[in-house]
Every structure is written in structure tokens, then in C-alpha cells.
VOMI-906697 format. One record per atom (N, C-alpha, C, CB): residue in three letters; x, y, z. Coordinates in steps of 0.02 Angstrom, whole numbers, padded with zeros to 5 digits, always signed. Glycine has a CB too. Example, Ala and Ser with C-alpha at 12.3 -4.5 7.8 and 13.67 -1.06 7.14 Angstrom:
ALA+00660-00284+00390ALA+00615-00225+00390ALA+00660-00165+00390ALA+00565-00224+00452SER+00642-00112+00354SER+00684-00053+00357SER+00645+00002+00394SER+00704-00030+00286
This chain:
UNK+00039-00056+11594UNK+00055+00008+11565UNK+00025+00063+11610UNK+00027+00013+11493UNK+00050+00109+11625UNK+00031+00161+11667UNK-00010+00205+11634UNK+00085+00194+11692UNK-00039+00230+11674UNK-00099+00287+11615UNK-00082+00367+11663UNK-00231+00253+11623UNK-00095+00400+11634UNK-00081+00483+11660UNK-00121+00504+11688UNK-00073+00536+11617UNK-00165+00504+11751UNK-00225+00517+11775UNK-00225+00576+11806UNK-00247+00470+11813UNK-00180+00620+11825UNK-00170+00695+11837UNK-00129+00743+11813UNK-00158+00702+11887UNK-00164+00785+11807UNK-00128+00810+11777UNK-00145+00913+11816UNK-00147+00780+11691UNK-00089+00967+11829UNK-00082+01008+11838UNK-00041+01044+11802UNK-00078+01004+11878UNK-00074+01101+11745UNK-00039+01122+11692UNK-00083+01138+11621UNK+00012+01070+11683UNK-00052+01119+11570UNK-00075+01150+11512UNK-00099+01101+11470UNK-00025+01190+11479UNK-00175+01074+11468UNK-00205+01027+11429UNK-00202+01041+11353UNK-00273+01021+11452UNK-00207+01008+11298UNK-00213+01021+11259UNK-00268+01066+11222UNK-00202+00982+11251UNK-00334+01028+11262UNK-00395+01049+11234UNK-00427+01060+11310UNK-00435+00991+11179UNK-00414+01144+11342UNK-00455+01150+11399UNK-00411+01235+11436UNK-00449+01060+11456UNK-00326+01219+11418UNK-00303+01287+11426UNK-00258+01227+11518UNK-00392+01378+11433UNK-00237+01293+11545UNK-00214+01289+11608UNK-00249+01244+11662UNK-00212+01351+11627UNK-00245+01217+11694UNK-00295+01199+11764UNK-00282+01140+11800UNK-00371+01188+11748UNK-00321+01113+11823UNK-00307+01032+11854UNK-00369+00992+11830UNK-00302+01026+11949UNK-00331+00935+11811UNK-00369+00892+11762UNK-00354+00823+11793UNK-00345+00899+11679UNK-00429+00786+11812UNK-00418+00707+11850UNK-00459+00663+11776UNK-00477+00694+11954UNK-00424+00608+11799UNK-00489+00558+11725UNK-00466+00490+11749UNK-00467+00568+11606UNK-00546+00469+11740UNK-00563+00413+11768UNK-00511+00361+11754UNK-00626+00395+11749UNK-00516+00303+11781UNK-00459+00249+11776UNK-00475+00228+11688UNK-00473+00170+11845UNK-00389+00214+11683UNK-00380+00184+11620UNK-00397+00250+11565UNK-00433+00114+11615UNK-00408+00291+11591UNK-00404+00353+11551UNK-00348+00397+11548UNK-00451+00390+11567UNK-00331+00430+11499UNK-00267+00472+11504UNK-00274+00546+11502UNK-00222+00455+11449UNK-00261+00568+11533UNK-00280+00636+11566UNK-00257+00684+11503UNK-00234+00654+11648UNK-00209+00671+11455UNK-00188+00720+11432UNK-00216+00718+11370UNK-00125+00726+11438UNK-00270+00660+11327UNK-00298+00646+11260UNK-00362+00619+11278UNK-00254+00596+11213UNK-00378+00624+11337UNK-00452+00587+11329UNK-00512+00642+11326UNK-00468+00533+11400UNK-00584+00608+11326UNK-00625+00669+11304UNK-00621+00687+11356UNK-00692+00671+11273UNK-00665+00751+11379UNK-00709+00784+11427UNK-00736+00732+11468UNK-00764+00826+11395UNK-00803+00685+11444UNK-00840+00644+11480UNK-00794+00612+11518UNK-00881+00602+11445UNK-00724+00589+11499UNK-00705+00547+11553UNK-00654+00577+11581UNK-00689+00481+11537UNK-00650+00653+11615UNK-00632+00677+11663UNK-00669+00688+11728UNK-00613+00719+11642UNK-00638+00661+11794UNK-00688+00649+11838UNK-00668+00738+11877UNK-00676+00562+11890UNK-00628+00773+11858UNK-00614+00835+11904UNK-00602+00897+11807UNK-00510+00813+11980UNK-00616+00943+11807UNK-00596+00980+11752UNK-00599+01063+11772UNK-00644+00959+11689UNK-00556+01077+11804UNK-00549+01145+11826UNK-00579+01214+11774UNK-00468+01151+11838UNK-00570+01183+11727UNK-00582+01259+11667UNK-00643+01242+11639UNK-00519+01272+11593UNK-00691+01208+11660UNK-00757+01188+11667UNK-00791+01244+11740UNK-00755+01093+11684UNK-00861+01287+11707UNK-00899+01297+11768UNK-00899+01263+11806UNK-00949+01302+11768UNK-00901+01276+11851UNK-00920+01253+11940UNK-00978+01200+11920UNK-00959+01332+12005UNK-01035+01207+11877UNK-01090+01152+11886UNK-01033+01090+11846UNK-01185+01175+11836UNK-01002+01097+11805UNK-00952+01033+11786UNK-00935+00982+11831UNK-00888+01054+11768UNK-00947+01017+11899UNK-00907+00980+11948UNK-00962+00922+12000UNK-00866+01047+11998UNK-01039+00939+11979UNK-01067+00920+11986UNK-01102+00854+11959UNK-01077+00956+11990UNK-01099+00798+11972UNK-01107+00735+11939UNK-01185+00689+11948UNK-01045+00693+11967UNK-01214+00719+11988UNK-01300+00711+12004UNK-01366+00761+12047UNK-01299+00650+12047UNK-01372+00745+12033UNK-01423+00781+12096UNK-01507+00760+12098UNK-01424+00874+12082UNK-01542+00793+12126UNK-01620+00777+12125UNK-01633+00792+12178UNK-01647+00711+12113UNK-01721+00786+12192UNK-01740+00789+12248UNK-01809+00732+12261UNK-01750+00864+12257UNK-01826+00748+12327UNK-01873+00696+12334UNK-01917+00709+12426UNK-01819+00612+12322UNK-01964+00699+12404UNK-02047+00713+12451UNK-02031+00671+12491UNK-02132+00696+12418UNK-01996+00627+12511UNK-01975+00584+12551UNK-01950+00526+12550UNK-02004+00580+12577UNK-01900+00515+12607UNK-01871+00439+12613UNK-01874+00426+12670UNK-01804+00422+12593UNK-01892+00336+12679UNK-01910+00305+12739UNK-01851+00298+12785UNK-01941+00241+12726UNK-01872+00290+12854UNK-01825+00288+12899UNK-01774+00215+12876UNK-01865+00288+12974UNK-01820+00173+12863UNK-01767+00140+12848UNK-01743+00108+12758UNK-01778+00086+12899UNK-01749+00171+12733UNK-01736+00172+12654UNK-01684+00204+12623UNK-01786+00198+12622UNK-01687+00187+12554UNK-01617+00215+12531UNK-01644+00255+12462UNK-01551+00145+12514UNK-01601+00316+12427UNK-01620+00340+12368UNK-01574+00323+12322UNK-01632+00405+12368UNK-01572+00318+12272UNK-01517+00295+12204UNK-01513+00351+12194UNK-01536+00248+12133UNK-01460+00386+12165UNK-01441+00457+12135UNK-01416+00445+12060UNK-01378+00496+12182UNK-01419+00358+12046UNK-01388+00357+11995UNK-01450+00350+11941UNK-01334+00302+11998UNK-01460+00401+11888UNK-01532+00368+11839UNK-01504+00318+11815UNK-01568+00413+11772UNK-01579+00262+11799UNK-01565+00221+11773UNK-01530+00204+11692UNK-01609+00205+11787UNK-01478+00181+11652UNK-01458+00186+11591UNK-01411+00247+11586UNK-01514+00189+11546UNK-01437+00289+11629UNK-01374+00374+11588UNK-01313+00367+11650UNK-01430+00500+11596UNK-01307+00360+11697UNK-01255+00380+11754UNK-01217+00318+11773UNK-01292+00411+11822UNK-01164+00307+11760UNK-01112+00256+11793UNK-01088+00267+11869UNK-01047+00258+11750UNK-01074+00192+11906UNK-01058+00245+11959UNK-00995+00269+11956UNK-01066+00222+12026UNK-00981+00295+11995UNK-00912+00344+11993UNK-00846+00296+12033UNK-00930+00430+12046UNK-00864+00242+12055UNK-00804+00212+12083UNK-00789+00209+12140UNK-00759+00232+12066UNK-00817+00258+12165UNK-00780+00278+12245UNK-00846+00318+12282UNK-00696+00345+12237UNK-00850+00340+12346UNK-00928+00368+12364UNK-00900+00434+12380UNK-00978+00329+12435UNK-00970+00470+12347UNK-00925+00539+12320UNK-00979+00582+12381UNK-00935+00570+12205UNK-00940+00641+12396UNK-00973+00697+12415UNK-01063+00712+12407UNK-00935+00743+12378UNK-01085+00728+12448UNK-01151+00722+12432UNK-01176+00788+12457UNK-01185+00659+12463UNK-01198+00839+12458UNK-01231+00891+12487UNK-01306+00894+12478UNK-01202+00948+12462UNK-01334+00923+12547UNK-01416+00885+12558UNK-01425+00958+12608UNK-01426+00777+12610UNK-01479+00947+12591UNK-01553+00987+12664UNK-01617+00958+12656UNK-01581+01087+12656UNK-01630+00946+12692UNK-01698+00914+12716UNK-01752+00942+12753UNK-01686+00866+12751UNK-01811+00940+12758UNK-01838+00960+12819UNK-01825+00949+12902UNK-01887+00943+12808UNK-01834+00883+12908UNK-01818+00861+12992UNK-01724+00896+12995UNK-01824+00739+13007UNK-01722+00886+13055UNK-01679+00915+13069UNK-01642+00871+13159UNK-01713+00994+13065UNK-01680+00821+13163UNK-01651+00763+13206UNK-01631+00804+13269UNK-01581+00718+13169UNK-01652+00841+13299UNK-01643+00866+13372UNK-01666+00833+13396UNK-01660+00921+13397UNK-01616+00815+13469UNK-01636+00772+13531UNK-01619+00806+13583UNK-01605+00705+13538UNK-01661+00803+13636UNK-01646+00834+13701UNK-01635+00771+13775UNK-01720+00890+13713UNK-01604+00771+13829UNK-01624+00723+13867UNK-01603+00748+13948UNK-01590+00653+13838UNK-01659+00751+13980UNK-01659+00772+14050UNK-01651+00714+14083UNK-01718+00810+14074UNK-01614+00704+14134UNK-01594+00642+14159UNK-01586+00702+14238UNK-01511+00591+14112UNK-01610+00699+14286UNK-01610+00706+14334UNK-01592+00794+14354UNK-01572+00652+14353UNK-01538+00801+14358UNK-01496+00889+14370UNK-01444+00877+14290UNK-01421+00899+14479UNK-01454+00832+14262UNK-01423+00844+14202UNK-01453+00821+14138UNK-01365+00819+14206UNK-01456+00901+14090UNK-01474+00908+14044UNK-01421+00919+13977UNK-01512+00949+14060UNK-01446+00880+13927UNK-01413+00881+13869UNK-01455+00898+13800UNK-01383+00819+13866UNK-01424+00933+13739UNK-01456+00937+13686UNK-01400+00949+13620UNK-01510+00993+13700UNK-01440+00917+13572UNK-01393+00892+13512UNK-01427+00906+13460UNK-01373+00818+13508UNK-01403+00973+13429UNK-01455+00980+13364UNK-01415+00958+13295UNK-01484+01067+13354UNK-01449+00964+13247UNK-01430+00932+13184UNK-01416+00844+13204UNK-01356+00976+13152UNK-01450+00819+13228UNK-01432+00730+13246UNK-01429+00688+13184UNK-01496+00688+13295UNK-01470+00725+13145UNK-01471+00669+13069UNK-01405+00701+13017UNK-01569+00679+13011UNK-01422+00639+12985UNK-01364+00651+12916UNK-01388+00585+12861UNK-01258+00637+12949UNK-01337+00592+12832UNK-01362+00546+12760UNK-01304+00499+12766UNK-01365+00591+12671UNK-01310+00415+12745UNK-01250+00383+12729UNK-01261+00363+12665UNK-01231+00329+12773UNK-01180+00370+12630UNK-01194+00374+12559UNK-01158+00312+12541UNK-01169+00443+12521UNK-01178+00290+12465UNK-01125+00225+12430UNK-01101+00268+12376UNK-01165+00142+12395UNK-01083+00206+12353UNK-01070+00243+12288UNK-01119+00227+12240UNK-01004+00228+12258UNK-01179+00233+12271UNK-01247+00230+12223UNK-01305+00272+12252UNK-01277+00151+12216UNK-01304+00268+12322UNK-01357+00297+12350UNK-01346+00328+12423UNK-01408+00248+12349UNK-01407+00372+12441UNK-01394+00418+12503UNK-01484+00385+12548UNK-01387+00534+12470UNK-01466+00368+12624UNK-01514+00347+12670UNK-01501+00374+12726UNK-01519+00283+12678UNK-01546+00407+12749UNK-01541+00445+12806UNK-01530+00405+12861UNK-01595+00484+12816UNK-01500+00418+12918UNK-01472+00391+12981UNK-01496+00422+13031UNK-01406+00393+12988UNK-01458+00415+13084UNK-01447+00475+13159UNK-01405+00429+13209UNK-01538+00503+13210UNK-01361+00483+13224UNK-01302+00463+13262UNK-01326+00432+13343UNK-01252+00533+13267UNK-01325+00367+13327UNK-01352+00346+13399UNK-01403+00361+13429UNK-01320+00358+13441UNK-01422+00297+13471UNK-01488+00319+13500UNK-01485+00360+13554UNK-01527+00268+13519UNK-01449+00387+13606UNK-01479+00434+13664UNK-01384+00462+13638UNK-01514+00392+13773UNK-01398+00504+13702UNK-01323+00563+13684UNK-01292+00569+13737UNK-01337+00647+13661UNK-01299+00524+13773UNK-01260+00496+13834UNK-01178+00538+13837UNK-01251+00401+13821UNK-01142+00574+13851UNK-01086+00583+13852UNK-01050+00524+13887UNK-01079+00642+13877UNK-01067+00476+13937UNK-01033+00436+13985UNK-01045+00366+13920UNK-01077+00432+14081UNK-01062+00372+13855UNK-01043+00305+13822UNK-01102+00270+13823UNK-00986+00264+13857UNK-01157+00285+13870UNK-01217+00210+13892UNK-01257+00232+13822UNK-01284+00213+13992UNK-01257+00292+13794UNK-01317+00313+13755UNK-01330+00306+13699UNK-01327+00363+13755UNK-01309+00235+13657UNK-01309+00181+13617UNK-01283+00224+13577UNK-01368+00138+13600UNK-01205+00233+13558UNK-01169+00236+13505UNK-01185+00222+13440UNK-01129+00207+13516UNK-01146+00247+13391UNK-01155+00192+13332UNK-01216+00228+13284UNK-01183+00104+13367UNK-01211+00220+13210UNK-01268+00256+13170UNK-01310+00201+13157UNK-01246+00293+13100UNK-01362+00233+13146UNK-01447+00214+13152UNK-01476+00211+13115UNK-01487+00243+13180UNK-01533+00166+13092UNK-01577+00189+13055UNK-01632+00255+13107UNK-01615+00116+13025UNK-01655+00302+13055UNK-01684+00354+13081UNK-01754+00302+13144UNK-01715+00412+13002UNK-01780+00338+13182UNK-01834+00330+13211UNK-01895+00346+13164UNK-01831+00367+13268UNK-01945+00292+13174UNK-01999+00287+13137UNK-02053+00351+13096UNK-02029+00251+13180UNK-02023+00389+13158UNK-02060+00458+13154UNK-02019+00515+13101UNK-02062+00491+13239UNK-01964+00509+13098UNK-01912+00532+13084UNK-01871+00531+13009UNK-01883+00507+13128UNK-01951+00508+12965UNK-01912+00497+12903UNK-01893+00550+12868UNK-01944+00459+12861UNK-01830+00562+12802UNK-01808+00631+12762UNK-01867+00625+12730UNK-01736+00637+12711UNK-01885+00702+12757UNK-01935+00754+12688UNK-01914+00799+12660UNK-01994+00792+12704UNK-01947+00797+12602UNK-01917+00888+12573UNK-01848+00869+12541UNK-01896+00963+12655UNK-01802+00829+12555UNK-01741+00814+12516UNK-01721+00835+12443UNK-01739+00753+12514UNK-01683+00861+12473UNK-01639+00896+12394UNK-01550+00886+12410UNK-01660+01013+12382UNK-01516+00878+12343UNK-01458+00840+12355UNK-01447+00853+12293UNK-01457+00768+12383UNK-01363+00875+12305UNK-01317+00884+12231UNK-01245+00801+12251UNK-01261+01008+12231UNK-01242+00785+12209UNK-01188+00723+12208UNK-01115+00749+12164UNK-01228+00648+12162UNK-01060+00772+12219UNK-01017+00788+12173UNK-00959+00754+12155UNK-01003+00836+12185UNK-00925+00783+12123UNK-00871+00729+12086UNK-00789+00728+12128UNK-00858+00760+11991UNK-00813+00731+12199UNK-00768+00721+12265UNK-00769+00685+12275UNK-00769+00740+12316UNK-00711+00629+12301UNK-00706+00559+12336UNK-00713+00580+12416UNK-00625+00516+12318UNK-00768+00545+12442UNK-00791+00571+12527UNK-00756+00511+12544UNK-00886+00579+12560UNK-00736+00460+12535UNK-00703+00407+12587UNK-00637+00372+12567UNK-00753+00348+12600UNK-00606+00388+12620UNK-00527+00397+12632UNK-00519+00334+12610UNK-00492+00415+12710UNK-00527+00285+12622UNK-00511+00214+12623UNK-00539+00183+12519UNK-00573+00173+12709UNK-00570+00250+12520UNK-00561+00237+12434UNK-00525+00263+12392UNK-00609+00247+12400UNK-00471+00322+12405UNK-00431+00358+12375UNK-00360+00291+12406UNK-00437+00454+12403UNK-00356+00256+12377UNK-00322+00221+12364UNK-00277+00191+12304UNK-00348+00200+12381UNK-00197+00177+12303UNK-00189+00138+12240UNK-00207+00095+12208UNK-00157+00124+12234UNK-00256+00049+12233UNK-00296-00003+12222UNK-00357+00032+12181UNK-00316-00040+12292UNK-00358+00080+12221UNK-00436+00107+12156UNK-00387+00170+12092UNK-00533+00183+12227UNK-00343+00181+12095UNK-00317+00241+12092UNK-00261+00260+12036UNK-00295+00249+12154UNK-00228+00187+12031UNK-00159+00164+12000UNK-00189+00114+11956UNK-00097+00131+12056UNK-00172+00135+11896UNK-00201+00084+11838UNK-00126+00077+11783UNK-00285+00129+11789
């Protein structure tokens, strides 16, 4: 049986807008809680976690989900962050100089966010070890603060397989 999972237009209980709801939910009779997008909801509506935290290890991970209250969402959602470090690398190699600021970032699941950094050196010619990282030892997230929103960040999960019920 097909279920109605979008909807653009005139909800019953919400007025005009664009309205998403989770699988096996029907967009046009289900509650609030199980809309994963609700346009005629404040802007914080759209927001599905957040927190912060004094630090995470270079090679650690944070849960965004509390324990008992938060399901995950299905798919790995949007994450917005600032941190203290800020992963700048510089590298003088002879008459050629390079520099790469903002080097870190966060990789997210669909449970949790662990800081990285894009390869070890910044080689333009390929030698300068490609590929994401656990951070350098020195290099763990401090200061972290992070909102988790109710955006699907990975393409390969906006799928009919996750999508089509």
C-alpha cells in the first residue's frame, strides 16, 4: 500500500506549506511528531538535535542521539558545527609553498558526528596522502557546538529504498 509522504499544499491541520513524514506515515493525517520537514512550523521545528561539548578525541565519536528520547532519523542528516581548532596546515617544500585553512570537518552517521581532516599533507601532485583521517593527536574538537537538522546530507540515502514505502 502506498503511503503519501509529500505533500505541497493545504494540510488539514497546519494551513499551506510543504509537509515530509517519516516512512509509513501519511503526510496528510498523521501527527506533527511524525513529520520529518513542516514548513508552517518555526525555523527551530526544523531542528532535530543539538548540544555541545568541551571536547572530542582525535580518534572519537559524539552521539547526538539522547539516550530513550531521540530515534534515529533514517538517513544522516545535516549537521552544523564550530569548534575551536580550526585544522590549518601549511607546507614548504623547497621554492614551493602551500596552505590550507579550515582542514578539519566532522563525519557524521546517522547517530553521531567525529572529527576528521582531509588527508595527511596537501600535496597538489596526489603524493600527500589523500583520503579522510582521523584528526592528529594534537588536534582533538574543542569547544564543539552543533545543531542536527532534519536534512538528508547523503545522496546515496535519498533513495526509493529508504524513501518509497
Amino acid at each position: 500500500m502506498a503511503t503519501n509522504r509529500v505533500l505541497v499544499g493545504n494540510r488539514s491541520t497546519g494551513g499551506y506549506g510543504l509537509y515530509v513524514s517519516k516512512a509509513n506515515s501519511n503526510v496528510l493525517t498523521c501527527d506533527r511528531k511524525d513529520l520529518l520537514f513542516d514548513s508552517s512550523q518555526k525555523r527551530a521545528a526544523d531542528v532535530y538535535a543539538g548540544g555541545s561539548q568541551s571536547s572530542i578525541g582525535n580518534t572519537s565519536s559524539q552521539s547526538f542521539l539522547s539516550t530513550g528520547t531521540k530515534d534515529a532519523l533514517g538517513y544522516i542528516p545535516l549537521v552544523i558545527w564550530t569548534e575551536d581548532k580550526r585544522g590549518e596546515r601549511s607546507l614548504v617544500d623547497g621554492d614551493d609553498e602551500q596552505y590550507r585553512s579550515r582542514g578539519d570537518f566532522i563525519e557524521t552517521t546517522t547517530s553521531t558526528i567525529a572529527p576528521k581532516t582531509l588527508g595527511v599533507g596537501i600535496s597538489s601532485g596526489g603524493d600527500g596522502g589523500d583520503g579522510i583521517d582521523n584528526r592528529y593527536s594534537g588536534d582533538s574538537c574543542t569547544n564543539i557546538k552543533f545543531m542536527v537538522l532534519k536534512i538528508p546530507c547523503a545522496y546515496g540515502y535519498m533513495t526509493s529504498a529508504n524513501f518509497d514505502t
